[in-house]
C-alpha positions, 0 to 999 in steps of 0.5 A: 977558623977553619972550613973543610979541616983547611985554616982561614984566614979571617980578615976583621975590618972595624969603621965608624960609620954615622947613622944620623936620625932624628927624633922630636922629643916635644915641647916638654922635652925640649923645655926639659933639656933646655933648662938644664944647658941654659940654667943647669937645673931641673923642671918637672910638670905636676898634674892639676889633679892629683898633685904628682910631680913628674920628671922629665916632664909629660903631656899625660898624668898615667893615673888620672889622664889629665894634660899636663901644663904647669912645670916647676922647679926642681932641686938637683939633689935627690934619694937613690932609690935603686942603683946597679953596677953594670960589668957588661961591655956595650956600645953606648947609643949616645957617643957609638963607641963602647962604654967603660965598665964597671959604672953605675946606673942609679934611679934617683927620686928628685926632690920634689918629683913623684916619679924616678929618674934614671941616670948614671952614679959616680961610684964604682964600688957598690960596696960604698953605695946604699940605697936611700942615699942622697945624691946631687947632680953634677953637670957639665961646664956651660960651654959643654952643654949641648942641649941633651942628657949627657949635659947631666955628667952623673950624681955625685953621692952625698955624705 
């Protein structure tokens, strides 16, 4: 870099600094996660009214604004539904360091839900990827699990 035609010499100092925040993600929430380290499977929530099953769960059906009480299992299996290959390097807001790329996001309809549910796909290679393939979830081992959606490793395509 140079200022007024002189070189500088520029001094570039990389740290860690933690930004510790909170945030509640209510009882549903709470409930959708907790099933997922205590039991590794999926609840959703279905609307009394129209039937719809979404995932995670909610307090409100969007189309018919009733509240919202009865969960459900759901499968861990699913269709894809959209998927994207990212080539963009970025810092991931879970881990604070910066993601490995390429990956796959995926929009993943579970079984048994209305709605879609966004994760990440393990395959890199979107030429092996279709959309309306079947997917599984694959999550980390009990001992790992810390109660969030990185206890959701990705989904593994089926043959």
């Amino acid at each position: 870099m140079e200022k007024n035609g002189t070189p500088v010499e520029r001094l570039e100092i990389t740290f860690k600094h933690p930004m510790p925040y909170e945030w509640s993600i209510g009882r549903y929430g709470s409930r959708f996660f907790q099933e997922i380290r205590e039991k590794r499977r999926f609840i959703g929530i279905r609307c009394d009214g129209c039937g719809s099953v979404y995932v995670p769960p909610r307090r409100v059906c969007g189309p018919c604004f009733r509240e919202l009480t009865e969960l459900v299992p759901l499968s861990d299996t699913g269709v894809l539904t959209a998927f994207s290959v990212v080539n963009y390097p970025f810092i991931d807001p879970a881990t604070g360091e910066l993601r490995p790329i390429p990956y796959t996001y995926g929009y993943i309809r579970l079984d048994g839900a209305d709605n879609i549910f966004s994760h990440l796909i393990n395959e890199k290679d979107w030429h092996k990827i279709k959309v309306g393939m079947r997917v599984r979830a694959v999550f980390k081992n009990p001992e790992e699990m810390e109660g969030n959606i990185q206890d959701i490793k990705y989904f593994d395509l089926l043959p």
